[in-house]
C-alpha positions as CSV (number, residue, x, y, z in Angstrom):
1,X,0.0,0.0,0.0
2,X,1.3,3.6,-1.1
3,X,1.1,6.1,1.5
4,X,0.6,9.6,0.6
5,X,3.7,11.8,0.0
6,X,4.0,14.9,2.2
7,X,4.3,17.9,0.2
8,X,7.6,20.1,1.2
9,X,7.5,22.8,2.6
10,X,8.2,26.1,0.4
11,X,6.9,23.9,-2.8
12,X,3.5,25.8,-3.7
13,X,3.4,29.0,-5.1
14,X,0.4,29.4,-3.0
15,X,2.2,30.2,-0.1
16,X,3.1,33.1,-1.3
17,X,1.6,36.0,-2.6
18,X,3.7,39.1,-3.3
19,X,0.7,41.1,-4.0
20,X,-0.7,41.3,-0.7
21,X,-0.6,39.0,2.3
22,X,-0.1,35.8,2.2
23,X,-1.0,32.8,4.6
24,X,0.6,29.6,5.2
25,X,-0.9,26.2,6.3
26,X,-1.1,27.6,9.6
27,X,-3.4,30.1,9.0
28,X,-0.5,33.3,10.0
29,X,-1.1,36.2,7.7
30,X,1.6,38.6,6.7
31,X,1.8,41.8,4.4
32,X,4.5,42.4,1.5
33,X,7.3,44.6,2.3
34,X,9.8,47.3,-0.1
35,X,13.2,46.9,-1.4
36,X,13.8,49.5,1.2
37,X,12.4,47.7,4.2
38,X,14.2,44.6,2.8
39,X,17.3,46.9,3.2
40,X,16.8,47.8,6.7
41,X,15.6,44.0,7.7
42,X,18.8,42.7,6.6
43,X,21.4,45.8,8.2
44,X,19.1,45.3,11.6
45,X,19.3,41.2,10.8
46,X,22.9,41.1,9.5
47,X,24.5,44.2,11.5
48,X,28.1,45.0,10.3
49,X,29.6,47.8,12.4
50,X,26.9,49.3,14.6
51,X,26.2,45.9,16.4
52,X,30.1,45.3,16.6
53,X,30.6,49.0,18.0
54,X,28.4,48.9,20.5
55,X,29.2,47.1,23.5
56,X,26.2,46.8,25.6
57,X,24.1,44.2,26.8
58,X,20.9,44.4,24.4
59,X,23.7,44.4,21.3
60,X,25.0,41.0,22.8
61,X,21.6,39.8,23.1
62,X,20.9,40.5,19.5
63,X,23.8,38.6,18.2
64,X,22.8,36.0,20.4
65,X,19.6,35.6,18.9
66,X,20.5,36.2,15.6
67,X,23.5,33.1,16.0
68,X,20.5,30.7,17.4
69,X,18.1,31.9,14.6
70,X,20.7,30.7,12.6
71,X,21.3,27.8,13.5
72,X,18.0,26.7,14.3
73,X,17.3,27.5,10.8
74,X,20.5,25.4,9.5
75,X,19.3,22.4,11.7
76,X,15.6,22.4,10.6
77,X,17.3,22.6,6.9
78,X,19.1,19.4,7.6
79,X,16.4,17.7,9.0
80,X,14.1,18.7,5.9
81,X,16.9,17.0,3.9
82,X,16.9,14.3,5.8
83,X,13.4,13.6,6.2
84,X,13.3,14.2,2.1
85,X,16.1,11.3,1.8
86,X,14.0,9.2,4.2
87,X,10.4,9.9,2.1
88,X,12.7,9.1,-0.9
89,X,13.9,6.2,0.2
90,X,10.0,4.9,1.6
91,X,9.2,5.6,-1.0
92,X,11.3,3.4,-3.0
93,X,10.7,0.9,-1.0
94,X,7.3,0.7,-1.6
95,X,7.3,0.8,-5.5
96,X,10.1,-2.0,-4.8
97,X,7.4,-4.2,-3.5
98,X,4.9,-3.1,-5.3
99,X,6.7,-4.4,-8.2
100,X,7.4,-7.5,-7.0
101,X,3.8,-7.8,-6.0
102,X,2.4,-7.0,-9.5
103,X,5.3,-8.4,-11.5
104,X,5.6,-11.9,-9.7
105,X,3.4,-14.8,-9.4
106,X,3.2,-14.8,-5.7
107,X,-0.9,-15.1,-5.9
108,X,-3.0,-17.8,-7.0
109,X,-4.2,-17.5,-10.4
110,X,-7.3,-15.2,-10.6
111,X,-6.2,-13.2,-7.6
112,X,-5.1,-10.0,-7.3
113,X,-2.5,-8.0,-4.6
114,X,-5.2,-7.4,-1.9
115,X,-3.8,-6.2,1.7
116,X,-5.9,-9.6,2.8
117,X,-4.4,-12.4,0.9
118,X,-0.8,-10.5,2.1
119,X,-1.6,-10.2,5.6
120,X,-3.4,-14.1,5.4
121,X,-0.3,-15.0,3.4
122,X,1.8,-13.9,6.0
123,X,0.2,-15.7,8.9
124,X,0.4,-18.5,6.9
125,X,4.2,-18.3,7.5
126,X,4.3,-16.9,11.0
127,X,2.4,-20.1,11.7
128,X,4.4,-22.5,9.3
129,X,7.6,-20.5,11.3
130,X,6.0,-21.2,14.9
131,X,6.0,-25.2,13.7
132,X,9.1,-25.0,12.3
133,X,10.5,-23.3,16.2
134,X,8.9,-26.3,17.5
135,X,10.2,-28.8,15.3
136,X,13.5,-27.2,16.1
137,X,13.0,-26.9,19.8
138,X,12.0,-30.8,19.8
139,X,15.1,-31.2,17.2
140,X,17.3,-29.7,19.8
141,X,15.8,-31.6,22.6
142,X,16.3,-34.6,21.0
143,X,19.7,-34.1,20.0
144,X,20.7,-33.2,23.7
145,X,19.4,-36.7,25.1
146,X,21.4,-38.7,22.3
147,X,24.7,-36.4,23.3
148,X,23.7,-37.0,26.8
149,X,23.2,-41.1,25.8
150,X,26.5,-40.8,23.8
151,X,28.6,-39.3,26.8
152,X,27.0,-42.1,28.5
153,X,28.6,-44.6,26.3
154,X,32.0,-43.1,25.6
155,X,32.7,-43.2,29.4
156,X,30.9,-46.8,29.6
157,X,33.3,-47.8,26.4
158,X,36.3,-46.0,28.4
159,X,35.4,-48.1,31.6
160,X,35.5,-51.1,29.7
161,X,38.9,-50.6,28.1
162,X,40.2,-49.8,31.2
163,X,38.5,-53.1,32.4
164,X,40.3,-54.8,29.5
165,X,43.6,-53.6,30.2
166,X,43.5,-54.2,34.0
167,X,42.5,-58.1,33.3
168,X,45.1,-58.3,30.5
169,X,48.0,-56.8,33.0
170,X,46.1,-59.4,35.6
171,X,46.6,-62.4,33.1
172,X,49.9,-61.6,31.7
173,X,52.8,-63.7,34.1
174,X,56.1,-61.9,34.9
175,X,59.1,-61.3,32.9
176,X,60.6,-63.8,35.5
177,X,57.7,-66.1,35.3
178,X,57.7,-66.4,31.6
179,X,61.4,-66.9,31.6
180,X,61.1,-69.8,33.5
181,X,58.4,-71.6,31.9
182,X,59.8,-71.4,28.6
183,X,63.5,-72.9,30.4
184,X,61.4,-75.8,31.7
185,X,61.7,-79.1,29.6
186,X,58.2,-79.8,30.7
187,X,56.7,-77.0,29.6
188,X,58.2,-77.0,26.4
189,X,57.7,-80.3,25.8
190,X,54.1,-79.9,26.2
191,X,54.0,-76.9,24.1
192,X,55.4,-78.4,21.6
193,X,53.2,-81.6,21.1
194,X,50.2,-78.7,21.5
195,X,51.4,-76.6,18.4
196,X,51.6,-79.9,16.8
197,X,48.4,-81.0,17.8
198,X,46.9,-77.4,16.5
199,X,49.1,-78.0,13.1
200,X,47.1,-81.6,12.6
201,X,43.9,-80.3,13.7
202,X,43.9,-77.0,11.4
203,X,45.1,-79.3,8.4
204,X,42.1,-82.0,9.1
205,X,39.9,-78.9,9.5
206,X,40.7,-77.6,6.0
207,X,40.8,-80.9,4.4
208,X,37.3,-81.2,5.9
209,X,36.3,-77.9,4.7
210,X,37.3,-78.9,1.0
211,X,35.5,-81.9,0.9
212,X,32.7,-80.3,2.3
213,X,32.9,-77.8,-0.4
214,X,33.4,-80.5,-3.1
215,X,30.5,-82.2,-1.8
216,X,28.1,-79.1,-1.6
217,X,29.1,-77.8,-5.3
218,X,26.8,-77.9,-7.9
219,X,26.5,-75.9,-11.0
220,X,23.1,-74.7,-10.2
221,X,24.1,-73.4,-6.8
222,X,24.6,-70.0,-5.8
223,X,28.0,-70.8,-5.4
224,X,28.6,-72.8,-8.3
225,X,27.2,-70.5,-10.1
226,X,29.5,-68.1,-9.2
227,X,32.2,-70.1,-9.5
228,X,31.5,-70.7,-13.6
229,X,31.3,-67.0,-14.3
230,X,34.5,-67.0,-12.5
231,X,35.9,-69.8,-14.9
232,X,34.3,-68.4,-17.9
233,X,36.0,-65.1,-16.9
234,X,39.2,-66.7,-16.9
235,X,38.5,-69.1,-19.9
236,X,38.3,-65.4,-21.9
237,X,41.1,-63.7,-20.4
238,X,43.2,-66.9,-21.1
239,X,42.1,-67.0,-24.2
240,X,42.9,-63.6,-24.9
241,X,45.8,-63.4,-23.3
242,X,46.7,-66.6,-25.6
243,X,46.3,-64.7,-28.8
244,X,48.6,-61.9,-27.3
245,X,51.2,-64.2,-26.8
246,X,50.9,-66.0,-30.4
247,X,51.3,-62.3,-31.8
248,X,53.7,-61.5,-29.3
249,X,55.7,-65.0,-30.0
250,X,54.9,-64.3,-33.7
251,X,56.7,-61.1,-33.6
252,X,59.5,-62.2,-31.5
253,X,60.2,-65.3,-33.6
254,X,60.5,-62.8,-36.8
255,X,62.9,-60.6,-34.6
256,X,65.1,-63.3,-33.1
257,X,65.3,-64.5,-37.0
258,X,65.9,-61.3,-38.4
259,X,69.0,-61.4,-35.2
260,X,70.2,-64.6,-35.9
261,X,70.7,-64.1,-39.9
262,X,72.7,-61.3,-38.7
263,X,74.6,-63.1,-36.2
264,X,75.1,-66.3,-38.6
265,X,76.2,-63.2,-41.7
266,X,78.7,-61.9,-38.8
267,X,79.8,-65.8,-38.1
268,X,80.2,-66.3,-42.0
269,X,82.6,-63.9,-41.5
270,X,84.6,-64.1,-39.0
271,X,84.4,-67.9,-39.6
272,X,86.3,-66.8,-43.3
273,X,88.5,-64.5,-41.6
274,X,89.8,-66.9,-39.6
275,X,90.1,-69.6,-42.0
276,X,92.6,-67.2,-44.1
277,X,94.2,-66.6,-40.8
278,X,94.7,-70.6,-40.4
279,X,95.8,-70.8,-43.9
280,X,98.4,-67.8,-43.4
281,X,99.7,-69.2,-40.0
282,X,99.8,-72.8,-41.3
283,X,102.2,-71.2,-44.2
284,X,104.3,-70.0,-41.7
285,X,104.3,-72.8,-39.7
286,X,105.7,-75.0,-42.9
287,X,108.2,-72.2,-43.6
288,X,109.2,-72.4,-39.6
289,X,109.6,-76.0,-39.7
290,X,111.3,-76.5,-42.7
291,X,113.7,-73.5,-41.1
292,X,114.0,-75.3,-38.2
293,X,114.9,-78.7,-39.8
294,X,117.3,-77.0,-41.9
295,X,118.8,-75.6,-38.6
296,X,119.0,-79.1,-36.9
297,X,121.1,-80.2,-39.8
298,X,123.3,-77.6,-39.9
299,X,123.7,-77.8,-36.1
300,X,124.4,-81.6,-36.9
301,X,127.0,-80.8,-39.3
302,X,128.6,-78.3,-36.7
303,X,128.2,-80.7,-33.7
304,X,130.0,-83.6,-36.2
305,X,132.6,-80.9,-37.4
306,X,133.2,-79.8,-33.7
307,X,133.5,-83.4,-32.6
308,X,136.1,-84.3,-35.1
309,X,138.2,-80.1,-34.3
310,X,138.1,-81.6,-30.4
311,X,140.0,-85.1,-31.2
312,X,142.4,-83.6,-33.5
313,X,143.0,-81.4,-30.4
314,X,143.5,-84.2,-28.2
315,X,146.0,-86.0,-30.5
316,X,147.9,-83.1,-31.1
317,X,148.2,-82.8,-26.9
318,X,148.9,-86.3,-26.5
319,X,151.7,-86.0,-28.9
320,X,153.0,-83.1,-27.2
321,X,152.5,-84.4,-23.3
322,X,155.4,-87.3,-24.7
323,X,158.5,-85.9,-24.5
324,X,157.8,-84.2,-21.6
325,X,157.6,-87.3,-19.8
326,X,160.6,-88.7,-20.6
327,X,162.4,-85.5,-20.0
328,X,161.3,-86.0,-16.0
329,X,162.0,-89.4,-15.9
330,X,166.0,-88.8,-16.8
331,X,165.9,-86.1,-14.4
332,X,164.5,-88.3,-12.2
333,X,166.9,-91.3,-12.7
334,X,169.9,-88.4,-12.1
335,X,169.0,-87.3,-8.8
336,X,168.3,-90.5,-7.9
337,X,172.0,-91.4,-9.0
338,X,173.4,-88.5,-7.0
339,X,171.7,-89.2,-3.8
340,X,173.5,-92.5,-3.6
341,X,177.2,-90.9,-4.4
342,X,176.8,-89.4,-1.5
């Protein structure tokens, strides 16, 4: 709903009549005054020197009055402004909503923007707000018993692990204790045949649990079922990755044949290579023992002509060691003569 906009004040031309008197809204009369009376108004409202010169108490007053007239009149201009800006912005308001209450389907169809349907429209949602505060309140209610109940168990759950721990410490022997049950034969002994007898019992168990499971398996079980898809799974995947490994293998094969022509081109090769070597150092090795044959016979021929140098030297010795000998043995025979002359 629009409300009426106040007129400002001053805005009429009706206010004022500058051929006679005039009268305002409330009802005050007032005549029309000269240039000249204008003149004196404003040196008796707007003194310059005569109120400045004079120095007594009714000058002091005036100025007074004339400061507060002033500034009354300055403060009831700012409120005019500000009650303007206020109608303004009312008003603004309401066209706003206005607006939205023509332009938008906020009605039923058939119905216009009547002040009733708003004001039934709105305690339509005061009440749907009250329920929804009560949902909220019983919400909130609610949710304070479960964090009550959940406290509850958190210390009940904190009790019990404390419980726990305090009958594991209870149960759980001494570093001393352990250390001599585990050094007793007896003990050990019997722990032993235990883990054996757990061993055999936990392999008859799954044996068991196989045959049980052979028994129970048929193809129309849940089970079975399962377990086909499962093999038909793997029957494609094998499948599949069958054919990738005869292309893969395919491939390879062509590439370890492409590698081992090279490698048997490369052996061809170095096979001839060294064949020619062979060749070359079997020539040599002809040439080096027909050398060295030809050396043993001359070495032969220099052994025999050394053999026959060194007896020529011996007879020439043995002729020359003769007639030394028989030289001594006169010599010999003379001294021997002379010792017995005297």
């Amino acid at each position: 709903m629009a409300s009426p906009k106040t007129a400002p004040p001053f805005a009429d031309d009706e206010m004022f009549d500058f051929d006679g008197e005039t009268c305002n809204e409330n009802g005050m009369t007032g005549v029309k005054r000269e240039f000249a009376d204008l003149d004196d108004d404003e040196e008796e409202l707007y003194p310059s020197k005569k109120i400045y010169a004079s120095h007594g108490p009714s000058s002091d007053h005036a100025t007074t009055t004339i400061l507060n007239l002033r500034s009354t009149l300055e403060d009831r201009d700012s409120t005019i402004a500000t009650l303007k800006a206020s109608l303004d912005a009312a008003n603004g308001e309401l066209d706003k909503w206005k607006n939205s209450f023509i332009n938008d389907s906020l009605f039923p169809a058939g119905t216009t923007a009547d002040p009733a349907v708003v004001t039934q429209a709105m305690q339509k949602l005061q009440t749907t707000e009250s329920q929804l505060k009560e949902q909220l309140l019983t919400a909130k209610r609610r949710e304070s018993v479960l964090v009550v109940k959940l406290a509850n168990t958190e210390q009940e759950v904190v009790d019990l692990k404390s419980t726990v721990h305090d009958l594991k410490l209870m149960l759980k022997p001494s570093m001393q204790q352990t250390r001599r049950l585990f050094l007793d034969p007896a003990i050990h002994a019997e722990f032993s045949r235990m883990k054996k007898e757990l061993e055999a019992a936990d392999k008859r168990v799954k044996e068991l649990q196989d045959d049980l499971a052979a028994v129970q398996f048929t193809p129309h079980s849940k089970h079975g079922k399962l377990l086909m898809a499962k093999c038909r799974t793997l029957q494609e995947e094998n499948s599949e990755i069958g054919r990738e490994a005869s292309e893969g293998k395919v491939h390879e094969l062509g590439t370890r044949l492409a590698v081992q022509k090279s490698l048997n081109s490369k052996l061809r090769r170095c096979y001839q290579e060294l064949y020619d070597t062979v060749e070359d150092v079997n020539y040599e090795l002809e040439r080096s023992q027909q050398m060295v044959y030809n050396l043993q016979r001359e070495v032969q021929k220099r052994d025999h002509q050394l053999a026959e140098v060194l007896k020529q030297n011996e007879e020439h010795q043995s002729r020359r060691e003769e007639p030394t000998t028989t030289h001594e043995e006169e010599d010999h025979q003379q001294l021997v003569v002379k010792d017995g002359d005297k």
